[in-house]
C-alpha positions as CSV (number, residue, x, y, z in Angstrom):
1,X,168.2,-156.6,11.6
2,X,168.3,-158.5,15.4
3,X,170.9,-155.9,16.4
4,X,168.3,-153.2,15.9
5,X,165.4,-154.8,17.1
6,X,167.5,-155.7,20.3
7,X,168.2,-151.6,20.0
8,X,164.5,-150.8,19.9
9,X,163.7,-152.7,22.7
10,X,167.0,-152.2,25.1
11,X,165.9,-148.1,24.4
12,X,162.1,-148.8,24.9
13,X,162.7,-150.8,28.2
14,X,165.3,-147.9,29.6
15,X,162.3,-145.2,29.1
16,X,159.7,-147.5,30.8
17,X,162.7,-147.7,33.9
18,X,163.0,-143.8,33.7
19,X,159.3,-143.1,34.0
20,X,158.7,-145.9,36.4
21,X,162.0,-144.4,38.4
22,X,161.0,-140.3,38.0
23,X,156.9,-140.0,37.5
24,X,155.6,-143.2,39.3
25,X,156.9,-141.8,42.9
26,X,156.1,-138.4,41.8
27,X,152.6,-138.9,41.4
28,X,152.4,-141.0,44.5
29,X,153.7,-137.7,46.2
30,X,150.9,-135.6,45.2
31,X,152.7,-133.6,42.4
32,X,151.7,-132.7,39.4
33,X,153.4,-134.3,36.1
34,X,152.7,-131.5,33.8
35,X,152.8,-127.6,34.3
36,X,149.7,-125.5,34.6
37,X,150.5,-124.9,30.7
38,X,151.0,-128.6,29.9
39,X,147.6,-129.2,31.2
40,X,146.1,-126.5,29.4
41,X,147.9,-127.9,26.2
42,X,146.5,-131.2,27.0
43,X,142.7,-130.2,27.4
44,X,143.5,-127.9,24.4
45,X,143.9,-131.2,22.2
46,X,141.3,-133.1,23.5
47,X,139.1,-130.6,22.7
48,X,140.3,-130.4,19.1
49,X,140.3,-134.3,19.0
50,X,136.6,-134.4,20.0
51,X,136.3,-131.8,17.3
52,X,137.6,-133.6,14.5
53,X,136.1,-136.2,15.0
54,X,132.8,-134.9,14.8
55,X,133.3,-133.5,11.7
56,X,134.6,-136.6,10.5
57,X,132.1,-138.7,11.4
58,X,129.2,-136.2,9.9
59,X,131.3,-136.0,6.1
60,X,131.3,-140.0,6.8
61,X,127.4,-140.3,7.2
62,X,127.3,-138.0,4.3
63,X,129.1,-139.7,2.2
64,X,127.1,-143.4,3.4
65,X,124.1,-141.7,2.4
66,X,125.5,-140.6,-0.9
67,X,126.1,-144.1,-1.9
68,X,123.5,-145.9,-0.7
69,X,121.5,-143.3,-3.0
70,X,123.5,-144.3,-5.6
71,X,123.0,-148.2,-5.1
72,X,119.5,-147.8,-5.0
73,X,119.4,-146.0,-8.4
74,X,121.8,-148.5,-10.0
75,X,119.6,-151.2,-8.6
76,X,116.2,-150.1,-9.6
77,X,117.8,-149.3,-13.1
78,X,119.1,-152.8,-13.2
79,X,115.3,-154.0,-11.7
80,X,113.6,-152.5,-14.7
């Protein structure tokens, strides 16, 4: 189990080393780290993200509002 925690991290650490090696300088440069189409692909998903969680959040308050009705009837039931 050490041997491939020790794995994880000795191939996490080499990534952070490549990115810090190839994109840090890069970007200091003025280039661009993702193609026209990356970017698009990027803004794509963001857009879907925001999306989702709209919808998420509306079913959600729905389904608050749903309960909470039910409370309220089991509660006055219970009152009477």
């Amino acid at each position: 189990m050490l041997f491939l925690v020790l794995g994880m991290i000795l191939s996490v650490s080499l990534a952070v080393a490549v990115l810090f090696v190839v994109a840090v300088p890069a970007r200091r440069q003025g280039r661009d780290l993702l193609t026209p189409k990356g970017d698009d692909m990027v803004s794509m998903v963001r857009e879907k993200t925001g999306e989702v969680m709209e919808t998420a959040r509306e079913k959600t308050g729905e389904a608050l509002d749903a309960a909470r009705e039910k409370v309220s009837e089991v509660t006055r039931t219970n009152e009477d």
